[in-house]
N, C-alpha and C positions, 0 to 999 in steps of 0.2 A: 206350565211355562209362564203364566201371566201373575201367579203367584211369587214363583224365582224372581221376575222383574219388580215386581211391586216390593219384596223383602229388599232386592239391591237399590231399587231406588229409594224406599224407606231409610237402609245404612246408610248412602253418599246423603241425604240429607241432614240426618245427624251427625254424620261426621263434617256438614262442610259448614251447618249452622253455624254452629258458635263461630268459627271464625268470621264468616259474615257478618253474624250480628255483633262481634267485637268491632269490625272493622266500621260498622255505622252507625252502630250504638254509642260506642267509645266517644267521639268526635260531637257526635250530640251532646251529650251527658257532661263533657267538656264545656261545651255552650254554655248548658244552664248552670254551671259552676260558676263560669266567670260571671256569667249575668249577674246572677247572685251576689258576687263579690264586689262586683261595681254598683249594686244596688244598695247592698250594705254602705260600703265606702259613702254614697249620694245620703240615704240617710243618717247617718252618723255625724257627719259635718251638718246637713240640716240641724239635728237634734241642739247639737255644738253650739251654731249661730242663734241659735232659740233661746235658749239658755241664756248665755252670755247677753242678747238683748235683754231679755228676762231683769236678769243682774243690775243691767244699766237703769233699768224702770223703776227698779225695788229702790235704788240709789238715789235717783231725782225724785221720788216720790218721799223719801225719808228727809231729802235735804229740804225738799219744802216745806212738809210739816215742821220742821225745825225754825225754818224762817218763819211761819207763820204762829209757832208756839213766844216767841219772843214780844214780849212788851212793846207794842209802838207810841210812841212820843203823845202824850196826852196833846189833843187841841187846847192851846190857851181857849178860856174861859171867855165868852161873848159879856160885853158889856151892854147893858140895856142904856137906851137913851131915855129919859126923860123932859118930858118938855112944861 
């Protein structure tokens, strides 16, 4: 007899598993999906803004050098005094 029960309670738990564990597995699994997808989305726009600063720095770093490659106006020439 305790065999009979243990084999029917063995079946109802396999047959009732899966659907339990669809039912709160599923809903979890769902979680870390969207986590995921809004963590992406955070990183991505980070990466974005990285960048794009990046760009701005390469830019003023180049126009300097530029300004700084250009000839500046020689100092007129000091006259010595003699006395």
């Amino acid at each position: 007899m305790e065999l009979l029960l243990g084999v029917i309670v063995g079946a109802v738990i396999v047959w009732v598993a899966p659907s339990l564990t669809g039912r709160v597995l599923r809903p979890a699994a769902k979680g870390v999906v969207k986590g995921s997808v809004v963590a992406y989305k955070a990183a991505s726009e980070a990466a974005s803004e990285a960048y794009e600063s990046m760009g701005d720095l390469v830019s003023e770093a180049k126009s300097e050098m530029k300004d700084k490659s250009k000839p500046e106006a020689a100092p007129a020439p000091r006259r010595s005094r003699r006395k």
